[in-house]
C-alpha positions in Angstrom: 5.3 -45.8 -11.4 6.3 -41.8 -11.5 5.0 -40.1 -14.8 7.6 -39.2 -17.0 7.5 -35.1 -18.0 8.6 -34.7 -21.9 10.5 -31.9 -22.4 11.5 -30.3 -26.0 15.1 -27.9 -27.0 14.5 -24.1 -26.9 15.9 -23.3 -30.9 15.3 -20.0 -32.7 12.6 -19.2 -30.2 10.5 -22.7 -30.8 10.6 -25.8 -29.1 11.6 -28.6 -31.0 12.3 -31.9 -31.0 15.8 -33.9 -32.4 15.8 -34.3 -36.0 16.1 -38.0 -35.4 13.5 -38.1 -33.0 15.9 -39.6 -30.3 15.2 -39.0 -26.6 17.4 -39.3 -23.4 16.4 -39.6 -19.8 16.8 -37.9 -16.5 16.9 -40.1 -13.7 15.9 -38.6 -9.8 19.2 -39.4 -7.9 16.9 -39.9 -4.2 14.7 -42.8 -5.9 16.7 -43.9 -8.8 13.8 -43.7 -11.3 13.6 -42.3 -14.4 11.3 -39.5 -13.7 11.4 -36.9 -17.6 12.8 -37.0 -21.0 14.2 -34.9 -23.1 15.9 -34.5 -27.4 18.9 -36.1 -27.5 20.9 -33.1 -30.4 22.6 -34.6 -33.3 25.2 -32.3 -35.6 22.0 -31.1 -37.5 20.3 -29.1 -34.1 23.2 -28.3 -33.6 24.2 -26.2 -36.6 20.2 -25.3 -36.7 20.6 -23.6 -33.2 24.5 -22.1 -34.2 23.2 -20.3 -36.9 20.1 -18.8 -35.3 22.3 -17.4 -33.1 24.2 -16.2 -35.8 21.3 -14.5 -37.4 20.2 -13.1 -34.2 23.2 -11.2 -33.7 23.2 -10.0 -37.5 20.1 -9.6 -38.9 17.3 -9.6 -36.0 16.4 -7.2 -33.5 18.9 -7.9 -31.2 21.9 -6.6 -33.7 20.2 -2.9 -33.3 19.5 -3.2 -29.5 21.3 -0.4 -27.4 23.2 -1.4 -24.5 20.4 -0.4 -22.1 17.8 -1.9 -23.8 19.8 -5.3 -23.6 20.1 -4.6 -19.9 16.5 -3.9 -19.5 15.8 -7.6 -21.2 18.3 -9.1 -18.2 17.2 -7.8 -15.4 13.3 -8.6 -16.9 14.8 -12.2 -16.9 16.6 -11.6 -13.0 13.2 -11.0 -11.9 11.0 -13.7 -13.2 13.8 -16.2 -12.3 13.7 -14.5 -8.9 9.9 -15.2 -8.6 9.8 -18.8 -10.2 12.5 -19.6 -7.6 10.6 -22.0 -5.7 9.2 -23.9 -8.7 13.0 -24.1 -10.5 14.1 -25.4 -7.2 11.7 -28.3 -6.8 12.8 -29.8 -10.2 16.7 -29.2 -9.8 16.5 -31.0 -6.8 14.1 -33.7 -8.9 17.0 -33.6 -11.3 20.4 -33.8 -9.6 19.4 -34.6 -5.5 20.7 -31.0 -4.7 18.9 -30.0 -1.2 15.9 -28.3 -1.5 17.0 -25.6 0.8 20.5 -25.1 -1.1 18.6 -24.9 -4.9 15.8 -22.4 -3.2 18.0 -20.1 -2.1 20.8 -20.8 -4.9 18.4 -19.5 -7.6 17.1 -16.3 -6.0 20.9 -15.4 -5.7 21.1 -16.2 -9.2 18.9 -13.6 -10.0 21.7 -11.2 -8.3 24.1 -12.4 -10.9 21.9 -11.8 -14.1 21.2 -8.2 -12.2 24.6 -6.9 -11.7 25.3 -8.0 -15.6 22.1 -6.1 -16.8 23.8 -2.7 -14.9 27.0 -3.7 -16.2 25.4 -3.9 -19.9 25.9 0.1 -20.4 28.7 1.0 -18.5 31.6 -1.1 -21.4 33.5 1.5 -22.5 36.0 2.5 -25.4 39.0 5.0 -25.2 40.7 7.5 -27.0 44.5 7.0 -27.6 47.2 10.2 -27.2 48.6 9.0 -30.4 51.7 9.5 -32.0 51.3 11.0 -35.2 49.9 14.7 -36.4 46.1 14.7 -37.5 45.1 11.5 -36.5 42.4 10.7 -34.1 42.4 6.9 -32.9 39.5 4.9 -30.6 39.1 2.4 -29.4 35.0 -0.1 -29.2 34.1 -2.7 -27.5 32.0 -5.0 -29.8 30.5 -8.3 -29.0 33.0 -11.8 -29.7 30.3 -13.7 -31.6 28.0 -16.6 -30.7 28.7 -18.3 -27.8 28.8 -21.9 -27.0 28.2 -22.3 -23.2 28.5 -25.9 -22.1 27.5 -26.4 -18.6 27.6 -29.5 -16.1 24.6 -30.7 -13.4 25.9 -29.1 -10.6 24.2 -25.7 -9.9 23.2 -25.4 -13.3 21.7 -22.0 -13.1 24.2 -20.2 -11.5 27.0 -21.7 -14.0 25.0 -20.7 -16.8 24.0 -17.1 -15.4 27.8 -16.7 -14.8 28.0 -17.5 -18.8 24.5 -16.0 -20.1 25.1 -12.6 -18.3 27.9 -11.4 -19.7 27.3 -12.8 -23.1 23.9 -10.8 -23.2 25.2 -7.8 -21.6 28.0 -7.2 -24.3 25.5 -8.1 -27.2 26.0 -11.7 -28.4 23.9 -14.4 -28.9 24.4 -17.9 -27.3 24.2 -21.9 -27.3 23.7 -23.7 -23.8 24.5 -27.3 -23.9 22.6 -28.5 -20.7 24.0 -31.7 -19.0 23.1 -34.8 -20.2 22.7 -35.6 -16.4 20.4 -32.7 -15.1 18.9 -30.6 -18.4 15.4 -29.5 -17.3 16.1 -26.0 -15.2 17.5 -24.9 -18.3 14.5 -26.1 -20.5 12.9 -23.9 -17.9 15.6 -21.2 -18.1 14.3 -20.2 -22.2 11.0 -20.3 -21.0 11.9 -17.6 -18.9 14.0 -16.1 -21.8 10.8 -16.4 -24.1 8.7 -14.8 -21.1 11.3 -12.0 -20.7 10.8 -11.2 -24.1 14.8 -11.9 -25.4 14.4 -11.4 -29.1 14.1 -15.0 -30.7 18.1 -17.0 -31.3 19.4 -15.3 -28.5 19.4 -18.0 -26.1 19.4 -21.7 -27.5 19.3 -24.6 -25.5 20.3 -27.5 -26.5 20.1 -31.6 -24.7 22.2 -34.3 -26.0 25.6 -36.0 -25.5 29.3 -35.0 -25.4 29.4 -36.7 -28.9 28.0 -35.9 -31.4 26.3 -32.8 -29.7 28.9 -30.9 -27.7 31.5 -31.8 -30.0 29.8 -30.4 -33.2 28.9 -27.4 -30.9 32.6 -26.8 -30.1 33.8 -27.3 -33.7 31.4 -25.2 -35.4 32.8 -22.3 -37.4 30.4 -19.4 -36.8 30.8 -20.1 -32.8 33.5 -17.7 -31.6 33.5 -18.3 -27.8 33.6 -21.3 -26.2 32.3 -20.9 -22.0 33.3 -24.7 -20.5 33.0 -25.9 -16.9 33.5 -29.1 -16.6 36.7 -31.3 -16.2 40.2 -32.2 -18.0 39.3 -34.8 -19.9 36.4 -33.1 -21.5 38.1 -29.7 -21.8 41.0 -31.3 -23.8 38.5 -32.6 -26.7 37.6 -28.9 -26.4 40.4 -27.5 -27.3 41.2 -29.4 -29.9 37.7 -28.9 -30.9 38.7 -25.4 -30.8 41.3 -25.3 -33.6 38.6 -25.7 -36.5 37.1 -22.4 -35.4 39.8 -20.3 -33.6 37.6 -19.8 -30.8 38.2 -17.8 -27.8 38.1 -20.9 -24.7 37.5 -20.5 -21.0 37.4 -23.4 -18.7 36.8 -23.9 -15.2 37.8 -27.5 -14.3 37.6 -28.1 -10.7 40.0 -28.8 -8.0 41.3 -30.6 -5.1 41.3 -27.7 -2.8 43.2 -27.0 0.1 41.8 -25.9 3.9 45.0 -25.0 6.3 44.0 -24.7 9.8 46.6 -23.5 11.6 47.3 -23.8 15.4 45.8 -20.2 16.8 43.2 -20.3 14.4 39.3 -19.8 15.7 38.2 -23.4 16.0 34.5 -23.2 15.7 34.8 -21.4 12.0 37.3 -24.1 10.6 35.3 -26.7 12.0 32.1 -25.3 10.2 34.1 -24.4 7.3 35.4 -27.8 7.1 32.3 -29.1 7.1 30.5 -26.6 4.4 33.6 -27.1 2.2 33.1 -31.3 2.4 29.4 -32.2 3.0 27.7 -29.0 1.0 25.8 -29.8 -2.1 27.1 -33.6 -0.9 30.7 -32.2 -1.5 29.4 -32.1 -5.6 31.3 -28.4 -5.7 34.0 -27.4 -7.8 35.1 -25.5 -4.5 35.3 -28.5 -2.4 38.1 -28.3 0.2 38.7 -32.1 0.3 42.3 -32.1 1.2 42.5 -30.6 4.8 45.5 -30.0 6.4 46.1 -29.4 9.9 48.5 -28.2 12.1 49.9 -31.2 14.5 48.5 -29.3 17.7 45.1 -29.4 16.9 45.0 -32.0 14.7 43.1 -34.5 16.8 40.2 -31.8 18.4 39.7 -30.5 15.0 39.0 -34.1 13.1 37.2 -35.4 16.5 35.1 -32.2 16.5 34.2 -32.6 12.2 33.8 -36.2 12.8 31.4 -35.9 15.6 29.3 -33.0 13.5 29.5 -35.7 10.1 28.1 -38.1 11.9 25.3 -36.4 12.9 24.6 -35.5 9.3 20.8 -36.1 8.4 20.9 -38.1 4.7 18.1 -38.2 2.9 15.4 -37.0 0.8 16.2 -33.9 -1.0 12.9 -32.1 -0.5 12.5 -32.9 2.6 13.4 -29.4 4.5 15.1 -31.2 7.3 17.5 -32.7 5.3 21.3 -32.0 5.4 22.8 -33.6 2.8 21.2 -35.6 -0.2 22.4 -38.1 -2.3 24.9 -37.8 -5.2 24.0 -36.7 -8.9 24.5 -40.1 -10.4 25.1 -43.8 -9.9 28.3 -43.7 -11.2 29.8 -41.3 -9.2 28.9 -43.2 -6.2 30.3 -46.2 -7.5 33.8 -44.4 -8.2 34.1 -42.9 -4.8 33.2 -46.6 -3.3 36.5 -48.3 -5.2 38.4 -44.7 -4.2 37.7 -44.8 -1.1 38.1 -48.8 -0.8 42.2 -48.4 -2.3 42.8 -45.3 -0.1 42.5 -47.7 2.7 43.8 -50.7 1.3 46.8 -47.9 0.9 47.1 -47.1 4.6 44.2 -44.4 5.3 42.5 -44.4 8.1 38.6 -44.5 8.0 37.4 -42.2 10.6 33.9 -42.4 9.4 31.3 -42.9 6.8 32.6 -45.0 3.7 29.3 -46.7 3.0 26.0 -46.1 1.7 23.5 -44.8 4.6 21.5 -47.9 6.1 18.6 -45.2 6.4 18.6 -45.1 2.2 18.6 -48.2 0.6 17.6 -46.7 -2.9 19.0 -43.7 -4.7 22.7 -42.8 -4.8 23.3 -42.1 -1.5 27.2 -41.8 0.1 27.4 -41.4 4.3 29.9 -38.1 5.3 33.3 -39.7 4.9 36.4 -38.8 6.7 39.9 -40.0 5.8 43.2 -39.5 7.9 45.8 -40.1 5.2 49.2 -40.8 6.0 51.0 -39.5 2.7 50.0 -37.5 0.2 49.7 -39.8 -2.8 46.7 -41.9 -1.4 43.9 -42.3 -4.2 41.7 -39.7 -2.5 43.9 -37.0 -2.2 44.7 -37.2 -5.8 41.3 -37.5 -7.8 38.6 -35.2 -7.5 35.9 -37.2 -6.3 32.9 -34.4 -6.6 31.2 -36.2 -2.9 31.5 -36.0 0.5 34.8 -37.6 0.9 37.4 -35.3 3.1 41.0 -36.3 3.5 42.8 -35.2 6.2 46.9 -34.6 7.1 48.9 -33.1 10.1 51.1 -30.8 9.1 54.7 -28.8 11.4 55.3 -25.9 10.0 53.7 -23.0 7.7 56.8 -23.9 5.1 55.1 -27.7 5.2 51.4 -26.7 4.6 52.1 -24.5 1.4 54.4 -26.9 0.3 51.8 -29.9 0.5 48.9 -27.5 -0.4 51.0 -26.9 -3.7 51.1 -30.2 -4.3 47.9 -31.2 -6.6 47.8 -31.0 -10.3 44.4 -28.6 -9.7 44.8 -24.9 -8.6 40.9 -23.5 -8.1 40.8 -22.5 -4.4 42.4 -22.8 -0.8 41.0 -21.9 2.6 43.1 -20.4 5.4 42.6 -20.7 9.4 44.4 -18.6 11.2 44.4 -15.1 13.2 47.6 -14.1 12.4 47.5 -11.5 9.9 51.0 -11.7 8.6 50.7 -15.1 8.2 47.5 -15.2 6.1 49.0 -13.0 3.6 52.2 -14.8 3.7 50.5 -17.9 2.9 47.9 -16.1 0.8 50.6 -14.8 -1.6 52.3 -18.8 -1.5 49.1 -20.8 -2.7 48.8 -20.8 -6.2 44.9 -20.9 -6.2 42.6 -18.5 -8.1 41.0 -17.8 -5.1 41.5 -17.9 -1.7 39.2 -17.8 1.4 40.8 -16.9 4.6 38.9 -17.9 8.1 35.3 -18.4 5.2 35.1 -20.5 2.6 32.6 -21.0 -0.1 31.8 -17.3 -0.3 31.0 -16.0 -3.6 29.5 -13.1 -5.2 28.8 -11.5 -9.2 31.3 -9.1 -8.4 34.1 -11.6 -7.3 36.1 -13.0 -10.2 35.6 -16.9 -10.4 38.5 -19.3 -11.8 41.5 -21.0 -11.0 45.2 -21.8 -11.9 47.3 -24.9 -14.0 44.4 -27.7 -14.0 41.9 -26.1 -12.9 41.3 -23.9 -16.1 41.9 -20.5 -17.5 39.7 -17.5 -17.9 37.4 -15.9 -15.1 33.6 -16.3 -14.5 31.7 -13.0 -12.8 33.0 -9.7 -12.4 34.7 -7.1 -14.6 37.1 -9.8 -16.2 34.1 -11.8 -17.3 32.4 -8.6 -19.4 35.4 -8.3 -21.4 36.2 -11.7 -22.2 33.0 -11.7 -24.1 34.1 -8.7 -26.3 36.7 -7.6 -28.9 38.6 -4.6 -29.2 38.3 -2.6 -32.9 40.9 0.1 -33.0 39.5 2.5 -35.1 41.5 5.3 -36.7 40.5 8.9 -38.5 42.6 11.1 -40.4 41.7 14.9 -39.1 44.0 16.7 -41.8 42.8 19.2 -44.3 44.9 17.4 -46.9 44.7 14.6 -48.6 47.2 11.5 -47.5 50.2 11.8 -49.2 52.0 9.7 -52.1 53.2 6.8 -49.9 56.3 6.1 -52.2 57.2 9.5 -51.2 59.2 9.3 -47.6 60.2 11.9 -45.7 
């Protein structure tokens, strides 16, 4: 029987427990056993952590900080994440099956992000405005939103909250973290790194518990004033709504269905690969996931014979074992979703290239083999839902009119992939997807300075970059009357 690690909530600088002494538990995806604990938040932590941000930003230390100094405290925090990589590694992939390899290296480049926001924490600048009246001198500041409620999912925890933490530090706020119910602990371990990097106390909060009561007290509650989400629809709805009772200023990232066009003179070997990266990385549990793959009718049959091949060859299993390539999904409920999904595409007239079943090699955990679909219209159950696992589905298409067309047609608008070397015809296309971002001959490239966000269902806002700093701040106008006079009588008009 595996020991079960207790962890506590980071609030105020303590770790405490819930109010009502109710626990959850984590379960390890590769053995299915419960494997640590951890508070489960009712309305009253949540309101306890709210308003220590609240006071952190007001009253404490953190209120008088200079920019600088707040970007001194991040980059304190980039480095010890950088050099607790390894350990933070182990016990994501303990929490959510992500592959030892991918978390390892995932978190060190983590570290970049909380970096580029520390040197970005002083550079936020105001402006003076050429105004149009005599002896009046008008500026503009840039002051910090308020606290921040950052709600983030399983999946690459640390990165998703860095892309939310950063800038929220950088500009001077304090924040909330609602960790997943589904994979909490490397952000337990995230404020002990906080604590360690000497963050002033209400800060950083983070908080364990369930969409109800916890992240819905955390969305409605009056003194937050920014609401971070990445998650999906369904969820971000009760957010917005939640919204209204505080006015709060909402950004969500929701996922896709995302396109990959491969074109007929497009390099073979790097659609292949990026095929496969886009489908079977992180077990296809990315936001990014290029699961609806369209492909020009001349190559159609060498490029799915040539990912098929490569899926099948896949090694499944054990997270932390280095050799690993893919491990299994983050919970037994996804797996059991993508089962009946993939079940009623067929039953629908898909064809089952491969995979579609749990690996014989891995008769515990939640494990899914690489799964390829050939689909013969576009409305077949897995080309529609998001299935967050390795589940690809694949068309032919003419023409370049016929690929935008059908990679247009999806409720979701996060990312697209392009395949070809024509250059007129990548930024033809380019110009014709309506995606937040598009990869052309990559994909799954990102970076702190790259803007991170999509279009229609797929959310609103933008994580990393430039955008990001100055969604966490408001403008103040500020305006000075330079004359040597007093204001005049204002029922006098001239």
């Amino acid at each position: 029987m595996t020991e079960i690690v207790k962890y506590s909530m980071f609030i105020d600088g303590k770790w405490v427990e819930a109010k009502d002494g109710r626990r959850l538990t984590s379960i390890n995806p590769a053995t299915g056993e419960v494997w640590a604990s951890f508070p489960e938040a009712g309305a009253s932590d949540v309101d306890d952590a709210v308003r220590a941000a609240h006071r952190a930003m007001t009253e404490g230390p953190w209120a008088r900080m200079t920019a600088t100094e707040r970007g001194k405290k991040l980059r304190r925090l980039a480095d010890l994440l950088a050099a607790q990589a390894d350990a933070l590694a182990k016990l994501e992939t303990t929490d959510t099956g992500k592959l030892i390899r991918e978390t390892r290296s995932q978190t060190r480049y983590t570290a970049e992000y909380l970096n580029y926001f520390a040197g970005a924490a002083d550079k936020l600048e105001g402006t003076t405005l050429p105004i149009d009246k005599p002896d009046l001198f008008v500026m503009t500041l840039r002051e910090p939103i308020g606290v921040v409620a950052a709600i983030v999912p399983w999946n690459s925890q640390l990165m998703l909250t860095a892309v939310k933490l950063g800038p929220a530090l950088a500009t001077g706020n304090a924040i909330v973290i609602k960790a997943s119910e589904h994979g909490p602990v490397p952000l337990l371990e995230l404020a002990r790194l906080c604590a360690e990097a000497e963050i002033p106390p209400g800060v950083v909060n983070v908080i364990t518990g369930l969409g109800d009561p916890c992240g819905q007290a955390l969305t409605r509650h009056p003194l937050v004033a920014r609401i971070a989400f990445t998650g999906g629809p369904s969820t971000a709805r009760h957010i917005v709504r939640n919204s209204a009772e505080n006015f709060g200023v909402v950004s969500l990232e929701l996922g896709g269905k995302s396109p990959i066009l491969v074109f007929e003179d497009a390099d073979l070997d790097s659609a292949v690969n990026s095929i496969l990266a886009g489908n079977f990385g992180a077990t296809g549990q990315s936001c990014v996931a290029g699961s609806r793959v369209y492909i020009q009718s001349e190559v159609f049959d060498e490029v799915i014979g040539r990912v098929a091949d490569r899926a099948k060859r896949i090694r499944v299993g054990n997270p932390l074992d280095e050799t690993s390539e893919m491990g299994p999904l983050a919970t037994e409920g996804q797996r059991i979703n993508i089962e009946r999904v993939v079940a009623a595409s067929v039953k629908e007239g898909a064809t089952l290239v491969t995979g579609g079943a749990r690996p014989a090699s891995q008769p515990r955990g939640w494990f899914y083999e690489p799964t390829i679909l050939t689909c013969p219209d576009p409305d077949v159950p897995s080309a529609r839902q998001e299935l967050f696992g390795p589940v690809l589905s694949a068309f032919r298409f003419k023409d370049e009119a016929a690929a935008v067309a059908a990679a247009n047609d999806t409720e979701f608008g996060l990312a697209a992939g392009i395949f070809t070397r024509n250059s007129g015809r990548s930024l033809r296309v380019m110009r014709q997807l309506r995606a937040g971002i598009v990869w052309i001959n990559t994909y799954r490239a990102s970076s702190p300075l790259a803007p991170f966000g999509g279009y229609k269902s797929s959310g609103s806002g933008r994580e990393a970059g430039q955008d990001s700093l100055l969604d966490y701040t408001r403008t103040k106008t500020v305006w000075i009357d330079t004359a040597t006079k007093p204001m005049g009588d204002p029922f006098i008009m001239r």
